[in-house]
C-alpha positions, 0 to 999 in steps of 0.5 A: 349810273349804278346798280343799288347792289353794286353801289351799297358796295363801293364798287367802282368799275372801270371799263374800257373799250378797244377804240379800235374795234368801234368805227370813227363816227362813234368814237365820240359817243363810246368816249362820252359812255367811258367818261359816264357822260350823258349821250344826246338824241342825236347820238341815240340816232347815230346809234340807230343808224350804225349798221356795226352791231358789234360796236354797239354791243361793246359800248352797250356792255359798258353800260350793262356791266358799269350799272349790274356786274356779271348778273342776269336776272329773272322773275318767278311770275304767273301772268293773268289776262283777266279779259280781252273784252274793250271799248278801243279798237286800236290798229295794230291790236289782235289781242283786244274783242268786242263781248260778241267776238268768239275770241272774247273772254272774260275770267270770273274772280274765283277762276283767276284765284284758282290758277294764282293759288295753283302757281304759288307752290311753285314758287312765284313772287309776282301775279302780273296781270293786264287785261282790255277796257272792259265797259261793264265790270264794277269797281267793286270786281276790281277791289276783290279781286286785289283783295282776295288776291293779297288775301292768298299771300301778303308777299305776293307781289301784285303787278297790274293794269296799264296806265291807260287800264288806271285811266279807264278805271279812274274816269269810267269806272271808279269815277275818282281822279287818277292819284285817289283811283291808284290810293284806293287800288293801292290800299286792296292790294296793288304792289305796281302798275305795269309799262304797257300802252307806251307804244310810241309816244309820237302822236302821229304814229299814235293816231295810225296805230293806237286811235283813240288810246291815251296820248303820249303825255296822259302815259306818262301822267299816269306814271308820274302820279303813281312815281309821286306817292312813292310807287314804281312802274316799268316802261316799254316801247313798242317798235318795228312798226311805221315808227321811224328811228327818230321816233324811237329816239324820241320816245327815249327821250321822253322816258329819261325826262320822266325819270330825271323827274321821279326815278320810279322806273325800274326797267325798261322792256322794249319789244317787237310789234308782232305782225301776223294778225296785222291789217290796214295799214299794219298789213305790209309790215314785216316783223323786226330782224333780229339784228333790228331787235338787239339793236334798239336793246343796245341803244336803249341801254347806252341811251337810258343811262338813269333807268338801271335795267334793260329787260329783254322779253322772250315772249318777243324775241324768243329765249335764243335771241334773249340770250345772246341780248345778255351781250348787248346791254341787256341784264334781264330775261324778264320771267317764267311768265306761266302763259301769256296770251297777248303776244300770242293772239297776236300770232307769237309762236315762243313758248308760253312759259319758261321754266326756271332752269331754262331760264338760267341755264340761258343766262350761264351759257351766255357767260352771266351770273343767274339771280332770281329777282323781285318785282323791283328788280331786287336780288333774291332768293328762291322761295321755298316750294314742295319741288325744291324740298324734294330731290325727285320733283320737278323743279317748275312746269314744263314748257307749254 
């Protein structure tokens, strides 16, 4: 596996481990990531249930450094929630309301314009925007607003709606198959959809957290279909929850086998389940350790060895445990987001957003090269703003 960067280079790089430092029972997994062998699920269970995070980090870093080199990423983004009004009810979900709720919202088109248009000055490259099942909203709302999104800026790059979002859209709304209902999003304006809704592909986990919701296999249905017209996507997981370590397993499995088959995921973005707003049979849950959290980073990264980037979200982890995931597989902060209300209806208490130099002085204190990227994980530079120009001004927004 290789990062495109390092491989137009021809660069090879050679990585060793101290076999010394890695405990008997997963040498044959840290000899299998040395020779650029695939690991099975079995070893990915093996990795989970190893309790010396230090062997992981160093087996992860193999990985990290063999695919990236020394560079940490992030994105210039400006996330939109354009409403939390939905059909579903789906368990662990505090983000989702019902049009009667009070917590309800539902953004008209010339707001979510507005606060676009307000971002690009500071330089975003990415509008990302996911919202609920809304059941009333027409298929010509949605095709504006892609347009006259696109319309602000045609390298704005429009990221948006999850697969079960297109399904909606598809059989409820435009009434069109999914592959015309992407085609025809495609054409207003959208650039990629986004990973959200993969929660935990184990059906029975599934029927208890997210009932109702599409299955595991109309998820990655989605992701194929859009992979097939030469589309990308990210992936998540959604973990810390009642899933089991085989279950995490599992969902890692199922993602390598779409993206042997396509090979249109940029990343993966695995994050916590945030339990304080939780109920039912969420309610006992406590929310992942931060040893559990750069645990399932690393083995995710030594696991998925064809999806070349691991994104840690600091919107779940927080900035700090973000940083000290860049030594554990991780080779990604994700973005600048500038708010993000999903998490945080949820009961996060991380910032909203980040700031550009925070983000890299993250990444160079933790001893990586900070690059800002592209939607698909491209190196790029920074776009031109009235705050670079000018000494003087502040780089980015503060820290809400």
């Amino acid at each position: 596996m290789a990062c495109a960067c390092l491989a137009a280079e021809g660069v090879t790089l050679s990585l060793r481990m101290n076999y010394q430092l890695i405990p008997k029972e997963l040498r044959p997994i840290a000899e299998k990531v040395e020779a650029q062998q695939r690991i099975s699920e079995a070893d990915a269970l093996s990795l989970y249930r190893t309790n010396d995070l230090n062997a992981l980090g160093m087996i992860a870093n193999v990985v990290r450094e063999r695919a990236n080199g020394n560079y940490a990423t992030y994105i210039h983004n400006r996330y939109i929630n354009y409403s939390n009004i939905c059909i579903l009810s789906c368990q662990f979900c505090a983000f989702a309301a019902k049009k009667r709720d009070a917590h309800a919202f539902e953004y008209a088109i010339d707001e979510i314009v507005r606060v676009v248009s307000d971002a690009l000055p500071l330089g975003v490259t990415e509008v990302h925007m996911v919202g609920g099942l809304h059941p009333t909203l027409k298929k010509e709302w949605y095709l504006d607003l892609l347009r006259r999104l696109r319309a602000l800026d045609p390298q704005l790059h429009i990221k948006a709606f999850t697969a079960i979002e297109v399904r909606h859209l598809a059989q409820r709304i435009f009434r069109m198959p999914i592959r015309d209902t992407l085609e025809t999003l495609r054409e207003e304006g959208l650039g990629s959809i986004t990973g959200g809704g993969a929660e935990i592909f184990d059906p029975g986990v599934r029927d208890q957290i997210c009932r109702g919701k599409e299955t595991a296999a109309e998820w990655l249905d989605v992701h194929r279909t859009w992979h097939s017209m030469g589309g990308r996507s990210t992936c998540t997981m959604l973990y810390g929850h009642i899933e089991t370590l085989a279950h995490r397993a599992d969902h890692l499995r199922q993602l390598r086998q779409l993206q042997d088959e396509t090979g249109g995921f940029t990343g993966f973005v695995p994050f916590a389940f945030e339990p304080s707003q939780s109920h039912g049979i969420l309610a006992h849950i406590k929310r992942a350790s931060a040893f559990d959290q750069l645990r399932n980073l690393a083995v995710s990264r030594i696991y998925l060895d064809n999806i070349d980037h691991l994104t840690a979200y600091w919107v779940s982890l927080g900035l700090p445990l973000a940083q000290v995931s860049l030594s554990y597989g991780v080779d990604d902060l994700h973005g600048t987001i500038l708010e993000e209300k999903i998490f945080h209806m949820a009961g996060a208490t991380t910032p909203q957003q980040q700031t550009v130099a925070a983000l890299e002085h993250a990444i160079r204190e933790a001893g990586r090269e900070p690059v800002q990227r592209d939607s698909h994980y491209r190196h790029i530079a920074p776009r031109q703003t009235n705050e670079t120009r000018t000494a003087s001004a502040p780089a980015e927004l503060a820290c809400a």
